[in-house]
VOGU-3710 file (C-alpha; in Angstrom, 3 decimals, decimal comma):
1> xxxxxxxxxx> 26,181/7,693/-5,275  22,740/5,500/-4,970  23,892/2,231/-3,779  20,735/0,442/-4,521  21,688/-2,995/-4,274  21,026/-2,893/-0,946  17,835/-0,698/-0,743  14,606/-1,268/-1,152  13,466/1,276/-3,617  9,940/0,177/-2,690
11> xxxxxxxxxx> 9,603/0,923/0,991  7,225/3,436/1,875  9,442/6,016/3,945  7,496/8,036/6,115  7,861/9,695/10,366  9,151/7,235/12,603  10,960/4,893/9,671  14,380/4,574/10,249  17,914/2,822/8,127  19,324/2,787/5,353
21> xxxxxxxxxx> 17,032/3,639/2,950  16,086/6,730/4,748  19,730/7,659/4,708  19,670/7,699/0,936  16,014/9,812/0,840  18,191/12,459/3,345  21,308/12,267/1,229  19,120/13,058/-1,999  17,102/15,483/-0,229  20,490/17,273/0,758
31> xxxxxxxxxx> 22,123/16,758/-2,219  19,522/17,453/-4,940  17,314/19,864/-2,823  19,481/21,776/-0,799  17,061/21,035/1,976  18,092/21,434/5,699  17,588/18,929/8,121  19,390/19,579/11,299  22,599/19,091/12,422  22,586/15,412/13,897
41> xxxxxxxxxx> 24,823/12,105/12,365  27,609/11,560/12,042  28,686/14,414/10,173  26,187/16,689/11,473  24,312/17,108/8,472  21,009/15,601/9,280  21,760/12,357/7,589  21,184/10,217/10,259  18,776/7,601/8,864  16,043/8,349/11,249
51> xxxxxxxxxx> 12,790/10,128/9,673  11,699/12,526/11,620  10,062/16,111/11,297  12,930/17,976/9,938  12,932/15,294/7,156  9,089/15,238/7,152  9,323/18,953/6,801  11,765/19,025/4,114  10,004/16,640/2,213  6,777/18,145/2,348
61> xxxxxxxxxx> 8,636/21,306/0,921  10,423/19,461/-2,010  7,890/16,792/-3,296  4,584/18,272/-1,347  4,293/14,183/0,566  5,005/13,295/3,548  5,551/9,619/2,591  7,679/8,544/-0,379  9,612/5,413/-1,876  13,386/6,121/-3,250
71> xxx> 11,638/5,073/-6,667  9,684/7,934/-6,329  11,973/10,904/-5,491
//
């Protein structure tokens, strides 16, 4: 599902990032953690690509960080 040919795997992803990398970290946090994060997007599933305290929260709960890189998680 990763499409990392167009992410930066290296980018430090933490409260107020935002795109498409942070869509990925919310797509694996959903998909791998079963973690909630709201019902915005565009499916209403929290993937919205905007870091923000539910995904700070859910994060935190998974991987005990509040700042990751995709290579990381």
């Amino acid at each position: 599902d990763v499409v990392s040919d167009n992410l930066d795997m290296e980018k430090v992803l933490k409260k107020g990032s935002s795109g498409a990398e942070v869509s990925e970290l919310q797509r694996i946090l959903k998909k791998q953690y079963n973690a909630y994060l709201g019902t915005s997007g565009i499916n209403a599933d929290g993937i919205d690509g905007d870091f923000g305290t539910k995904t700070e929260t859910a994060l935190k709960d998974v991987k005990g960080v509040i700042e990751i890189s995709l290579k990381n998680i």
